[in-house]
C-alpha positions in Angstrom: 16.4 1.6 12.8 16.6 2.5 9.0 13.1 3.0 7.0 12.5 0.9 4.2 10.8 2.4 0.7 10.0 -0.3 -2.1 7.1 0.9 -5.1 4.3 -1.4 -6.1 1.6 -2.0 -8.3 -1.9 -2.3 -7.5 -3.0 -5.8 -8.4 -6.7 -4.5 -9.1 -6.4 -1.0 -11.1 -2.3 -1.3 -12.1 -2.0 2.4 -10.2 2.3 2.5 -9.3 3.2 3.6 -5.9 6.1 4.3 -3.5 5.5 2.6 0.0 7.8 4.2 3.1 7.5 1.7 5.8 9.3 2.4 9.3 10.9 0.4 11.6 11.4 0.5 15.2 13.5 -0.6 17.8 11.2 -3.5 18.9 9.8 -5.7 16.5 7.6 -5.1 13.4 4.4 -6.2 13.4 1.3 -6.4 10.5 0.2 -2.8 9.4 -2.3 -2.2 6.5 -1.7 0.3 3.5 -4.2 0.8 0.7 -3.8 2.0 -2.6 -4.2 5.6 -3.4 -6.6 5.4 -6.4 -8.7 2.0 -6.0 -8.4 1.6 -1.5 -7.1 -1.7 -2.2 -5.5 -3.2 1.3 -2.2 -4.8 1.7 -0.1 -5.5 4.7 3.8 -5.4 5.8 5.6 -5.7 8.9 6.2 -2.3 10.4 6.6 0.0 13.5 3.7 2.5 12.3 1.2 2.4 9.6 3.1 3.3 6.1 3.0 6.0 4.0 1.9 6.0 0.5 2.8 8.2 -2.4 1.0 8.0 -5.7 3.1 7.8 -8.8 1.6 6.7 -11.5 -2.2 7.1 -11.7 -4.7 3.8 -12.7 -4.4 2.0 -16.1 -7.7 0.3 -15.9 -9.8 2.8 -17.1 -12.3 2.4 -14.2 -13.6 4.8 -11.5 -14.6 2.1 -9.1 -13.2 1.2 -5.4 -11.7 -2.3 -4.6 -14.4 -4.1 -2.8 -13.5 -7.1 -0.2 -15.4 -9.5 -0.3 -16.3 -12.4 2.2 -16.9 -16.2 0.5 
């Protein structure tokens, strides 16, 4: 099965990144990938957990960690 690459933005620190997410020959299911500068999680169907590559570094200014939390 072909691999899939598509680049996103963090929606907490704006940090740009190139996702590479592989797929098998059975069907995808939920795997997590975080953010390179902040750790903020997001999901997307794969075979195996995605690799990340970091292009463009944060444009918030900050040097926190995304925090989840529970409400």
């Amino acid at each position: 099965m072909p691999d899939n690459t598509f680049e996103k933005s963090c929606a907490y620190c704006g940090a740009f990144f190139r996702v590479l997410v592989q797929h098998g020959p059975f069907a995808d299911h939920l795997e997590e990938y975080a953010c390179p500068e902040c750790g903020m999680r997001y999901e997307t169907g794969a075979a195996h957990r995605p690799g990340v590559e970091l292009l463009e570094k944060r444009r918030d200014g900050k040097t926190d960690r995304y925090q989840d939390t529970m409400f």
